[in-house]
DRENLO-648557 format. One record per residue (C-alpha): residue number from 1; x, y, z. Coordinates in steps of 0.02 Angstrom, whole numbers, m for minus. Last residue first. Layout:
! residues N
<kelo><nr>NUM</nr><px>X</px><py>Y</py><pz>Z</pz></kelo>
...
//
This chain:
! residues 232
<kelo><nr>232</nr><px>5069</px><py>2011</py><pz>2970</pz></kelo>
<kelo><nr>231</nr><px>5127</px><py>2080</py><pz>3158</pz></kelo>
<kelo><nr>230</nr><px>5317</px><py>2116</py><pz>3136</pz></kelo>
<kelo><nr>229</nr><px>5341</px><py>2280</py><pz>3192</pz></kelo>
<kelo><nr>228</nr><px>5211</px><py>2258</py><pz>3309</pz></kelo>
<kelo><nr>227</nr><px>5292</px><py>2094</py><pz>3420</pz></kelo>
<kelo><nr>226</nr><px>5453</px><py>2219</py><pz>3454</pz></kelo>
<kelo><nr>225</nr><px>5579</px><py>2093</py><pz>3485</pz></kelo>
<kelo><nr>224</nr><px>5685</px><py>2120</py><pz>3644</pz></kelo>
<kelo><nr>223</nr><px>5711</px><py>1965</py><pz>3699</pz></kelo>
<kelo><nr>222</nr><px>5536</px><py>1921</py><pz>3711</pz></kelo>
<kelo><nr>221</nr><px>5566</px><py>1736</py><pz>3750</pz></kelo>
<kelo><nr>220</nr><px>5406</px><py>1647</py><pz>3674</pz></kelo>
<kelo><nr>219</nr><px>5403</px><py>1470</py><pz>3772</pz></kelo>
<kelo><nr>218</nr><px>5299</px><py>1353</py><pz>3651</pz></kelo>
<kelo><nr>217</nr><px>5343</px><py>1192</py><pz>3733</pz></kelo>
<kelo><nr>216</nr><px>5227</px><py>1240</py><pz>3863</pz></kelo>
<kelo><nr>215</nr><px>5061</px><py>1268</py><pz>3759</pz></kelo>
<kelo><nr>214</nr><px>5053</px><py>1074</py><pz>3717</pz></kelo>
<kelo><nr>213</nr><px>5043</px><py>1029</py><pz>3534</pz></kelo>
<kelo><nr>212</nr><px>4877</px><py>1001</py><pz>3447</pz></kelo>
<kelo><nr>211</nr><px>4842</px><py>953</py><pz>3278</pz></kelo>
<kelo><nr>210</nr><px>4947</px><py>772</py><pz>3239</pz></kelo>
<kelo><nr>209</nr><px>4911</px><py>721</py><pz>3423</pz></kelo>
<kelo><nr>208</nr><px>4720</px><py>778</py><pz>3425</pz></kelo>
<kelo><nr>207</nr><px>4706</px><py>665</py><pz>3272</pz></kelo>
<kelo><nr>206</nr><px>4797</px><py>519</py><pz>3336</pz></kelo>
<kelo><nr>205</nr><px>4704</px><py>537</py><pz>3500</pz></kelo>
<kelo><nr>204</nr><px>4526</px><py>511</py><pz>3439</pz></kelo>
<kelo><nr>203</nr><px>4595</px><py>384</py><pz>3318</pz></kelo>
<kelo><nr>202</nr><px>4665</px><py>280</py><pz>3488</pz></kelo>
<kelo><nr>201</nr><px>4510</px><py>312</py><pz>3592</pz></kelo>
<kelo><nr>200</nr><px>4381</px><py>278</py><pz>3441</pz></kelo>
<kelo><nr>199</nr><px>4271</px><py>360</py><pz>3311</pz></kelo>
<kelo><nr>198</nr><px>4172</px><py>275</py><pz>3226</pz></kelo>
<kelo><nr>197</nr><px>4020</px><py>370</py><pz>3275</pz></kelo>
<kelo><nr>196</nr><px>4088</px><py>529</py><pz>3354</pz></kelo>
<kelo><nr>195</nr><px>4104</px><py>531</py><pz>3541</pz></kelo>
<kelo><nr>194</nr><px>4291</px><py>511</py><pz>3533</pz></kelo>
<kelo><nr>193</nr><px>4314</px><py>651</py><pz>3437</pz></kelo>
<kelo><nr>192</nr><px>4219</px><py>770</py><pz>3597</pz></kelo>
<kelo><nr>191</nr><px>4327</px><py>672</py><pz>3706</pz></kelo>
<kelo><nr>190</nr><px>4490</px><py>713</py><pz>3626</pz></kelo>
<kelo><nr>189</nr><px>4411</px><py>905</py><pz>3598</pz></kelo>
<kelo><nr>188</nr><px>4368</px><py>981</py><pz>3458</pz></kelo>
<kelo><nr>187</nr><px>4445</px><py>1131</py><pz>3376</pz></kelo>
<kelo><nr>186</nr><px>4522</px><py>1033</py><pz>3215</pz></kelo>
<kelo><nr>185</nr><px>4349</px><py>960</py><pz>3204</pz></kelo>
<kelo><nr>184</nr><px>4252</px><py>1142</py><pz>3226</pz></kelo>
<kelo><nr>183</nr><px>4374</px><py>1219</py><pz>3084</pz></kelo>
<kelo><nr>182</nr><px>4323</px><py>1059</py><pz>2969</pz></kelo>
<kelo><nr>181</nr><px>4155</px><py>1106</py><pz>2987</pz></kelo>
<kelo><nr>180</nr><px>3975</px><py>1036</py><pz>3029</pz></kelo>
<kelo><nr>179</nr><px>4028</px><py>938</py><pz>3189</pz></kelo>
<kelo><nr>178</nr><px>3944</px><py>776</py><pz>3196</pz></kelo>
<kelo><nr>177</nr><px>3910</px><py>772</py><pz>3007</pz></kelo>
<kelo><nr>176</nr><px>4095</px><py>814</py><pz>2957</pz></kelo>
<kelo><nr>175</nr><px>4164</px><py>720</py><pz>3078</pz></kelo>
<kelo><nr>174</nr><px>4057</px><py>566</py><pz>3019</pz></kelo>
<kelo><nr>173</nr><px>4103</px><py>618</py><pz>2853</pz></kelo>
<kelo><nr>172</nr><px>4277</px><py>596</py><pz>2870</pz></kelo>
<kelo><nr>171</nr><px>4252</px><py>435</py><pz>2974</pz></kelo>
<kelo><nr>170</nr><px>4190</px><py>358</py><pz>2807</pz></kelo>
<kelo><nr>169</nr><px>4310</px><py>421</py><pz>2696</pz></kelo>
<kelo><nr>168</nr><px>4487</px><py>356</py><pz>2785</pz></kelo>
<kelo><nr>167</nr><px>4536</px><py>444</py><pz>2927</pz></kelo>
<kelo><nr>166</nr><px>4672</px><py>342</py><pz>3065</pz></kelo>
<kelo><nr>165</nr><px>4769</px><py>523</py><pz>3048</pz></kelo>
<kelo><nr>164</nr><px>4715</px><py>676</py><pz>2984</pz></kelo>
<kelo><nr>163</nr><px>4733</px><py>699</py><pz>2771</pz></kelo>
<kelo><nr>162</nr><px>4566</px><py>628</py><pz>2769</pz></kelo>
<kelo><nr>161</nr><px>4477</px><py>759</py><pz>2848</pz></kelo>
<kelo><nr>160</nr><px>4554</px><py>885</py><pz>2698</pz></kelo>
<kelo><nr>159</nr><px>4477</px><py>785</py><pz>2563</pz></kelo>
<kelo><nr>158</nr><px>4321</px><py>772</py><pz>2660</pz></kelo>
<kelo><nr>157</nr><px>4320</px><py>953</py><pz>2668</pz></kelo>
<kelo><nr>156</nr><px>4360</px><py>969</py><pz>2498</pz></kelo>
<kelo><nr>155</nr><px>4223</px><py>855</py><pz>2424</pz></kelo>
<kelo><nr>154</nr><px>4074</px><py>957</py><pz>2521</pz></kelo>
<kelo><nr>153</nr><px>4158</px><py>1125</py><pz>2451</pz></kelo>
<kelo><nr>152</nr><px>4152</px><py>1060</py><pz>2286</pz></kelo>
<kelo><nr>151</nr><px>4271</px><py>975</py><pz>2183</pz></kelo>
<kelo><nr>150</nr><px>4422</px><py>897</py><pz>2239</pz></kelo>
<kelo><nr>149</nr><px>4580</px><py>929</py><pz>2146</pz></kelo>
<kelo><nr>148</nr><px>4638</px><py>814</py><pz>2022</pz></kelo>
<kelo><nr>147</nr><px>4828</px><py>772</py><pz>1985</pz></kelo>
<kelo><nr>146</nr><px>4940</px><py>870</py><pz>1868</pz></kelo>
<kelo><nr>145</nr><px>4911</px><py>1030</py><pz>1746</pz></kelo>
<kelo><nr>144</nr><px>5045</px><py>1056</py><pz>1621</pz></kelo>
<kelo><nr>143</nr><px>5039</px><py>1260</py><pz>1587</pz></kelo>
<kelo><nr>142</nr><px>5007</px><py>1332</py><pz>1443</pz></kelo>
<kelo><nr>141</nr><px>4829</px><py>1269</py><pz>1456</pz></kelo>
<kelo><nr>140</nr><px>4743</px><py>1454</py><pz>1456</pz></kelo>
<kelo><nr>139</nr><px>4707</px><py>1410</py><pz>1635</pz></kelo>
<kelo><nr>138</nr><px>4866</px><py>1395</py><pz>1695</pz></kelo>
<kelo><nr>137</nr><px>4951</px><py>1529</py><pz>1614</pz></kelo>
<kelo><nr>136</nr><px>4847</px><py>1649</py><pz>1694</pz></kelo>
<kelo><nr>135</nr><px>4895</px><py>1558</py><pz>1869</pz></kelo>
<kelo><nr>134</nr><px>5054</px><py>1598</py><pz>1820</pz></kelo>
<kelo><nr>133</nr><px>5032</px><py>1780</py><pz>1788</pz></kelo>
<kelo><nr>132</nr><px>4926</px><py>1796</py><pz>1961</pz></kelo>
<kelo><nr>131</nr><px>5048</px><py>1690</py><pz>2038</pz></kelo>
<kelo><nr>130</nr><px>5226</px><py>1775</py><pz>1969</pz></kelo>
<kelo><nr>129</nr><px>5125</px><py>1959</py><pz>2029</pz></kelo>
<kelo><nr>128</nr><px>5102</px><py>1883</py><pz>2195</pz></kelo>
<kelo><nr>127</nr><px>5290</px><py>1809</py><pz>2226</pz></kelo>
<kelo><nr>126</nr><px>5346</px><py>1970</py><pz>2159</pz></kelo>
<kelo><nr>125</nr><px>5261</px><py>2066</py><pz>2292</pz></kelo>
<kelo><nr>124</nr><px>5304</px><py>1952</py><pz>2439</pz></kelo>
<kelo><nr>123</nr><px>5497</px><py>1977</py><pz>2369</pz></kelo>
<kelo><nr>122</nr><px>5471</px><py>2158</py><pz>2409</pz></kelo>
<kelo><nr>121</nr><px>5393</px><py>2114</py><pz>2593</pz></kelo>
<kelo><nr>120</nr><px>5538</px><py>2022</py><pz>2624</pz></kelo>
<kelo><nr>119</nr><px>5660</px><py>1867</py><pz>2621</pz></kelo>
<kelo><nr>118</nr><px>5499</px><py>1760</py><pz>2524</pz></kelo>
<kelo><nr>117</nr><px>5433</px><py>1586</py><pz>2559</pz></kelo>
<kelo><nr>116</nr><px>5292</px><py>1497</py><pz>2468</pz></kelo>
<kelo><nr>115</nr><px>5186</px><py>1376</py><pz>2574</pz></kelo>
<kelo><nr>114</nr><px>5044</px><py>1256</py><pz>2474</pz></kelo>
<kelo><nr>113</nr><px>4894</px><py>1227</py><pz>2572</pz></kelo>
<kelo><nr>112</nr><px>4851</px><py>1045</py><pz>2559</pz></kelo>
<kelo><nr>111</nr><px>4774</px><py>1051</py><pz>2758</pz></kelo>
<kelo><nr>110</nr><px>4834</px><py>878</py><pz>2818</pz></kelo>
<kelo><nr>109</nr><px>5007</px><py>916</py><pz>2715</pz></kelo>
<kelo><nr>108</nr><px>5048</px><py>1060</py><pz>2694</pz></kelo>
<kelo><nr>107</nr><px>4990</px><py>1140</py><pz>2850</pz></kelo>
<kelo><nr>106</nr><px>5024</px><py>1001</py><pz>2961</pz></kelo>
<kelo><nr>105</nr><px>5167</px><py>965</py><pz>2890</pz></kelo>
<kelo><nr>104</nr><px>5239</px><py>1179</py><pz>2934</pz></kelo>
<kelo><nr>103</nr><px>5150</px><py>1138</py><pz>3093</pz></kelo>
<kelo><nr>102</nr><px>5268</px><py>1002</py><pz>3139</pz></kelo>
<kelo><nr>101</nr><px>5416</px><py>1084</py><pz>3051</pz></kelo>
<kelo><nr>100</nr><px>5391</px><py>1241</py><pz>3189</pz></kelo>
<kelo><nr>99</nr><px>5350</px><py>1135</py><pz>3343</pz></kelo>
<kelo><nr>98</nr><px>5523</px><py>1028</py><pz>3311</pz></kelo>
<kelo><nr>97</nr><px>5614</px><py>1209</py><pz>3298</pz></kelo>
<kelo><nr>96</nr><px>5567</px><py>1208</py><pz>3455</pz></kelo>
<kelo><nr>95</nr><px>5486</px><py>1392</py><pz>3493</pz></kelo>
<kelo><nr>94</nr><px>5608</px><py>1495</py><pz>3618</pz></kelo>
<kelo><nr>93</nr><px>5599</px><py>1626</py><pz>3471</pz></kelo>
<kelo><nr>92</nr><px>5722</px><py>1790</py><pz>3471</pz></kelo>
<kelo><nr>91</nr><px>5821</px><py>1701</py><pz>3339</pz></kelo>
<kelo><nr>90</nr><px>5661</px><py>1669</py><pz>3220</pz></kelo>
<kelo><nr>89</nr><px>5692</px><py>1835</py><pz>3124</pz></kelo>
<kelo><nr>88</nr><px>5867</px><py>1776</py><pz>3092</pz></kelo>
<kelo><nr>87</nr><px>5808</px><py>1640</py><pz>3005</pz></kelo>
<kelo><nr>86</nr><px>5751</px><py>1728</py><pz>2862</pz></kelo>
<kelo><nr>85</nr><px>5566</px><py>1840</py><pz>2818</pz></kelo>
<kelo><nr>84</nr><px>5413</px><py>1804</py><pz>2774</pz></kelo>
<kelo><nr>83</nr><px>5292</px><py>1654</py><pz>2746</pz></kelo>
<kelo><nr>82</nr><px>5174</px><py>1642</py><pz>2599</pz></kelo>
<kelo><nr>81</nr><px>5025</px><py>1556</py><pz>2623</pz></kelo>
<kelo><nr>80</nr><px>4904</px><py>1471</py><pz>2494</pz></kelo>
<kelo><nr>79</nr><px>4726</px><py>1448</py><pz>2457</pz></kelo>
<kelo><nr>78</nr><px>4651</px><py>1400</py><pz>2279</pz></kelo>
<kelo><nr>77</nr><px>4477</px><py>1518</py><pz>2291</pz></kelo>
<kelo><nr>76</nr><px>4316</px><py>1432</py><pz>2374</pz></kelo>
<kelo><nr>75</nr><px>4364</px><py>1445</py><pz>2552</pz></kelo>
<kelo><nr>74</nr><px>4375</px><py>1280</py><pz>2656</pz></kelo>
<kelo><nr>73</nr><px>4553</px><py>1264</py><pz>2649</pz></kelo>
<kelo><nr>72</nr><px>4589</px><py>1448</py><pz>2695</pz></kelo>
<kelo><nr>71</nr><px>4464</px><py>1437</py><pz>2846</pz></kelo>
<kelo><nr>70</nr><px>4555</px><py>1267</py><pz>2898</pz></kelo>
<kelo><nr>69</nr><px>4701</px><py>1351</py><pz>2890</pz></kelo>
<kelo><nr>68</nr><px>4679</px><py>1513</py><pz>2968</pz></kelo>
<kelo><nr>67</nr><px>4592</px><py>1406</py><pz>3139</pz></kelo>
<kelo><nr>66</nr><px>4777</px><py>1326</py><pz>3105</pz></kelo>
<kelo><nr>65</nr><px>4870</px><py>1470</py><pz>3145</pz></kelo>
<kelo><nr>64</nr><px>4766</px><py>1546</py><pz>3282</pz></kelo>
<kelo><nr>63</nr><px>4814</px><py>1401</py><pz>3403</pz></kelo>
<kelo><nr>62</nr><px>4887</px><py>1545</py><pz>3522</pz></kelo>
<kelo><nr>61</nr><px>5080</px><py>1477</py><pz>3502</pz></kelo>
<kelo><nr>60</nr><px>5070</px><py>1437</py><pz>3321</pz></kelo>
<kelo><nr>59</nr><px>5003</px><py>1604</py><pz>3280</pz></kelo>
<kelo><nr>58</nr><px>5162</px><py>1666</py><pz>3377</pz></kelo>
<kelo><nr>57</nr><px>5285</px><py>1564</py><pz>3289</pz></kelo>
<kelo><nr>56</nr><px>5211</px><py>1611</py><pz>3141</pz></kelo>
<kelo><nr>55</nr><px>5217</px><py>1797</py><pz>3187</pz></kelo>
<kelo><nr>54</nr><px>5385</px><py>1780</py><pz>3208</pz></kelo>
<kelo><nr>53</nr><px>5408</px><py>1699</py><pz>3039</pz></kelo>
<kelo><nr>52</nr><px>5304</px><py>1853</py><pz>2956</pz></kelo>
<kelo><nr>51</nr><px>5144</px><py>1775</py><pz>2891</pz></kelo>
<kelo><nr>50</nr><px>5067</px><py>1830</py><pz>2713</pz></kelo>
<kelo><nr>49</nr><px>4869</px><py>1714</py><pz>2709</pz></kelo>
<kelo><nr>48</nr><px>4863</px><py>1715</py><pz>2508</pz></kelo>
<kelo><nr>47</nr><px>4678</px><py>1689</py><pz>2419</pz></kelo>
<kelo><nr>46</nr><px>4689</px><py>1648</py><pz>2243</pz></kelo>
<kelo><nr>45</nr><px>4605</px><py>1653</py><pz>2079</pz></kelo>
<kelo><nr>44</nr><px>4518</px><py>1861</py><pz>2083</pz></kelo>
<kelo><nr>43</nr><px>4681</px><py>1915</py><pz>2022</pz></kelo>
<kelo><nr>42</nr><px>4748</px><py>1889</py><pz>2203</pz></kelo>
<kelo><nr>41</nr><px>4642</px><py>1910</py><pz>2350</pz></kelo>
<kelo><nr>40</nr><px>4762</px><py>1960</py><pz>2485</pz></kelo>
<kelo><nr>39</nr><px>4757</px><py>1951</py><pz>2682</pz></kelo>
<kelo><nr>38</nr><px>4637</px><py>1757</py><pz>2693</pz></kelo>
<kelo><nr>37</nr><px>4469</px><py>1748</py><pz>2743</pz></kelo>
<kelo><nr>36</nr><px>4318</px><py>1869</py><pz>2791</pz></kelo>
<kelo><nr>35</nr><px>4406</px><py>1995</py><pz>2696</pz></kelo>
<kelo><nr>34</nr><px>4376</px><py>2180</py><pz>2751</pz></kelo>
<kelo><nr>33</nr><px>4409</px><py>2309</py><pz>2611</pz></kelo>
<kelo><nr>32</nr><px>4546</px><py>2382</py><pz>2491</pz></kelo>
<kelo><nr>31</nr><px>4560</px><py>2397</py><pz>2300</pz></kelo>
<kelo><nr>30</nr><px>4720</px><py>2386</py><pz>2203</pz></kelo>
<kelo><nr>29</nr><px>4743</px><py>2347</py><pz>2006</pz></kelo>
<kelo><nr>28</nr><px>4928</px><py>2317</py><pz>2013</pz></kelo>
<kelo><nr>27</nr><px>5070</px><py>2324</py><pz>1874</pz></kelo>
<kelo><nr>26</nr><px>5129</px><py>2475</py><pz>1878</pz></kelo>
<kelo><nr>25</nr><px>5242</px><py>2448</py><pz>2052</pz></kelo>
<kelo><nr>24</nr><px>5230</px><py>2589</py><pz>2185</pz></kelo>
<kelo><nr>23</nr><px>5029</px><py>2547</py><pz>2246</pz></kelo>
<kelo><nr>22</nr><px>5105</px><py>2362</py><pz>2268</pz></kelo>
<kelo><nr>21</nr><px>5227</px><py>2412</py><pz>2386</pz></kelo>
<kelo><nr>20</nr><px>5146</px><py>2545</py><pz>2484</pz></kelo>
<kelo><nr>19</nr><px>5008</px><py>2397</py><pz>2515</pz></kelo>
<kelo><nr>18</nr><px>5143</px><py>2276</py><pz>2581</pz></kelo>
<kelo><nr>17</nr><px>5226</px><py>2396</py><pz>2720</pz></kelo>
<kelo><nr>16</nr><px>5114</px><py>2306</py><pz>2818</pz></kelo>
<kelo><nr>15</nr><px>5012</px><py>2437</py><pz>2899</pz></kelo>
<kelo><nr>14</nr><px>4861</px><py>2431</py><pz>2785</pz></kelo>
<kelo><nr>13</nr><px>4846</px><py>2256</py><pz>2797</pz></kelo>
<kelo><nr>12</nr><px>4702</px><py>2288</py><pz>2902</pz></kelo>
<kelo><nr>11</nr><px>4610</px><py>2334</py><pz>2782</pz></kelo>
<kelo><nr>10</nr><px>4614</px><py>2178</py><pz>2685</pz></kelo>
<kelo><nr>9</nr><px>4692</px><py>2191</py><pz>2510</pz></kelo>
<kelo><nr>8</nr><px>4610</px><py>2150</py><pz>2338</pz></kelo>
<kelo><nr>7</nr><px>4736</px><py>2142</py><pz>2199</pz></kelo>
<kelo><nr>6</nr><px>4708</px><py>2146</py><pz>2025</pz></kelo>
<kelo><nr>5</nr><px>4850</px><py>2125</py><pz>1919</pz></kelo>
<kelo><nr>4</nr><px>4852</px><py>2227</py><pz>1752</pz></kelo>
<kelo><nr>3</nr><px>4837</px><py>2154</py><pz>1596</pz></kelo>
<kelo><nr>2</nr><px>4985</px><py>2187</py><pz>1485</pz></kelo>
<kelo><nr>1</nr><px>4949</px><py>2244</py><pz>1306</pz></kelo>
//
């Protein structure tokens, strides 16, 4: 007998064209409330962060994107975000397509979160139902598992401090210690990093480099696009 899927949505997800989705399929458990984190809690394993690409450019442009990250890395559920839509949704962007790859490392890379991409909101359902079952799989051992993932809140944040720049462990935790969160690091400013113990000019700047990219080279032309049809 198939298990169903549960699927905790935030409420204000409700517009998304998502929820209707998953309400229409048979596979989905659904309840709805206010998630501190993330836009889906998925079979009670993961926490996805869904992002339209024009609202990526846009989270990109207001710094919102990677406040999101570090919240998703820190949160106590495997993290992920799936990003929606094709290339022509990105047409009406000014954003560098430079600015766009950058974050898209950032986010892999210094934050570990793991990016899925779907064409629409249906594929966004599959992708879920394919991690739930998956992620099912997982755990019973019929899937290989690779690698070690930190464990512990205390070990992921130092995991995720070390993914920035000139970071080994012990400047990790002096961030960590100086500013109590990875979110508060990857908000701090040059001279603010520079302060920490360890800490120098040139580190200082390596991080702020690899987080922060001037406003200015994110131009958002309008050009007609209607930014609530494709808020996430």
């Amino acid at each position: 007998m198939k298990q169903d899927v549960s699927i905790l949505i935030d409420d204000r997800e409700m517009r998304s064209g998502i929820v209707d989705l998953l309400h229409a399929a048979d596979e989905f458990s659904i309840s709805i409330r206010r998630l501190e984190v993330g836009d889906y809690e998925v079979d009670g394993r993961f926490l996805v962060e869904r992002k339209t690409l024009y609202d990526l450019t846009m989270s990109i442009m207001d710094g919102r994107l990677f406040r999101q990250a570090s919240k998703l890395a820190e949160a106590p559920l495997q993290g992920l975000m799936i990003l929606e839509g094709t290339s022509r949704n990105l047409t009406a962007s000014a954003m560098r397509r430079e600015a766009i790859q950058g974050a898209l490392i950032t986010l892999a890379v210094y934050f570990g979160i793991p990016l899925l991409r779907s064409r629409d909101a249906q594929e966004t359902v599959r992708l879920m139902s394919y991690l739930a079952r998956q992620g099912r799989a997982f755990v019973t051992g019929a899937l290989p598992r690779r690698g070690k993932r930190p464990r512990g809140k205390l070990s992921a944040q130092l995991h995720i401090l070390q993914g920035l720049p000139g970071v080994g462990p012990e400047r990790a935790r002096h961030l960590l210690e100086a500013f109590g969160s990875v979110e508060a690091v990857i908000r701090a400013t040059e001279e603010a990093l520079i302060a920490v113990d360890g800490v120098g000019p040139a580190t200082a700047e390596a991080i702020f480099w690899a987080i922060h990219e001037p406003a200015s080279t994110y131009g958002i032309a309008g050009h007609g696009v209607d930014p609530q049809a494709s808020l996430a």
